[in-house]
C-alpha positions as a Markdown table, in Angstrom:
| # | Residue | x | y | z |
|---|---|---|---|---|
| 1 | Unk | 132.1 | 168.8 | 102.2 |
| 2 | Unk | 131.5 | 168.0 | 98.2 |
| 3 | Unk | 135.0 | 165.9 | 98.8 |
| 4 | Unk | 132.9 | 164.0 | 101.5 |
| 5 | Unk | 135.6 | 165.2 | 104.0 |
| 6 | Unk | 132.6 | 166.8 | 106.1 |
| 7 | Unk | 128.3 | 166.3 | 106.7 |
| 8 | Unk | 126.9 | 169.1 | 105.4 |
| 9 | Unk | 125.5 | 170.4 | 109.2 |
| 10 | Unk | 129.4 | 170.3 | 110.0 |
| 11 | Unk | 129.9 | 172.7 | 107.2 |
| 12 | Unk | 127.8 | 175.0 | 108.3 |
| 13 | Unk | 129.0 | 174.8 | 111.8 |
| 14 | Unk | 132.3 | 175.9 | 110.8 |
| 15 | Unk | 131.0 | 179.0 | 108.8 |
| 16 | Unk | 128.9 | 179.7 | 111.7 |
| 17 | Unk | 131.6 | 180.0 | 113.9 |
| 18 | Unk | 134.2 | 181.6 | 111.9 |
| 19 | Unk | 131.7 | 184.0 | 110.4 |
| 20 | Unk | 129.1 | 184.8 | 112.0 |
| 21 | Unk | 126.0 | 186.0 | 109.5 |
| 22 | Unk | 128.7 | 188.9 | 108.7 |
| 23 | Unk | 129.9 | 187.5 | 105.2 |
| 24 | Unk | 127.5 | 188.0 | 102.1 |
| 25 | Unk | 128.7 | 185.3 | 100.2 |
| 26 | Unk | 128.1 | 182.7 | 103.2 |
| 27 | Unk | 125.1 | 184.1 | 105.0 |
| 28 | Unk | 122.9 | 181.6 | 103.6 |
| 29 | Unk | 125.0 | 178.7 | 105.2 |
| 30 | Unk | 125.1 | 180.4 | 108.4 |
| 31 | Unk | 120.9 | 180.9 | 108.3 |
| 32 | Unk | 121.0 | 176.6 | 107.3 |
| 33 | Unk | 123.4 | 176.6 | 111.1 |
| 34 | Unk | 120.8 | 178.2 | 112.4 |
| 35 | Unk | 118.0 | 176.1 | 111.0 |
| 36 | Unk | 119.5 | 172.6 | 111.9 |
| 37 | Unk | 119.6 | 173.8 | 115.6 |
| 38 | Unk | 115.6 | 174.3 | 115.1 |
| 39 | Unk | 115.0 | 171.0 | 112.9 |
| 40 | Unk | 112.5 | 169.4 | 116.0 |
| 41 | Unk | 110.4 | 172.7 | 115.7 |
| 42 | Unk | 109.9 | 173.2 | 112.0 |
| 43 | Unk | 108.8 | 170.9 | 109.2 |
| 44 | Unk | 111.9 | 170.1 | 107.3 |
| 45 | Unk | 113.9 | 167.2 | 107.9 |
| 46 | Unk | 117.8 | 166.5 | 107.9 |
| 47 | Unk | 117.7 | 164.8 | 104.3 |
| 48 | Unk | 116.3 | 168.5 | 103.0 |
| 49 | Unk | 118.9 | 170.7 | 105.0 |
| 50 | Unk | 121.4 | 168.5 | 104.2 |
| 51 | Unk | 120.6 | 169.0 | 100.3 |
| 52 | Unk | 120.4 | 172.7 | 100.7 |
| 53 | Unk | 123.5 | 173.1 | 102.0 |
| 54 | Unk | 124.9 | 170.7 | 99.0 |
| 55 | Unk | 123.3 | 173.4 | 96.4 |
| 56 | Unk | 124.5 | 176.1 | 98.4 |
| 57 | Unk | 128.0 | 174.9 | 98.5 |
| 58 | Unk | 127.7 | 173.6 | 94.6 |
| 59 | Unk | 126.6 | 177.1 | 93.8 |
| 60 | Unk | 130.0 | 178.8 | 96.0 |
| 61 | Unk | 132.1 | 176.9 | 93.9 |
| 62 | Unk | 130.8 | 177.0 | 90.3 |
| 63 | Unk | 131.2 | 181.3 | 91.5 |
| 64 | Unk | 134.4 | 182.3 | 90.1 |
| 65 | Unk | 136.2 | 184.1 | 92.4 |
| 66 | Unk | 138.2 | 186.8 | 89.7 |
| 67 | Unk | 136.6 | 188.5 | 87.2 |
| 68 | Unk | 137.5 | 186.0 | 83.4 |
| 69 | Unk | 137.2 | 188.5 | 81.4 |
| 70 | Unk | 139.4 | 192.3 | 81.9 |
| 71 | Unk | 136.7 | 194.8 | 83.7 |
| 72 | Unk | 138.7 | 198.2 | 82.2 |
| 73 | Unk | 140.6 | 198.3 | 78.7 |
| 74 | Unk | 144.6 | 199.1 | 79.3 |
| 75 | Unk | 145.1 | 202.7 | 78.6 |
């Protein structure tokens, strides 16, 4: 999606589906899945989704995924 290979609601469709709301690390782009399939009831608009999913999926990235620095000294 931050390659513009995917809209951000097509992001989220795809962790929906593989996920679920099981994961931790991508419950919050499952909740903005749920929340585009609601847009006509609430007060937010695509243009704000859109950009929270953006953050969200900035945010996943800048997360390193292995500890940089050695959690135990060698014995």
């Amino acid at each position: 999606m931050l390659a513009g290979e995917l809209k951000p609601w097509e992001l989220t469709f795809r962790i929906h589906r593989l996920y679920g709301h099981e994961l931790p690390v991508t419950e919050r782009l499952a909740e903005l899945y749920d929340e585009y399939a609601i847009l006509e009831y609430g007060d937010r608009t695509v243009d704000q989704l859109d950009a929270e999913v953006t953050a969200e999926a900035r945010r996943l990235t800048a997360r390193p995924s292995v500890p940089t620095e050695p959690t135990d000294a060698p014995s």
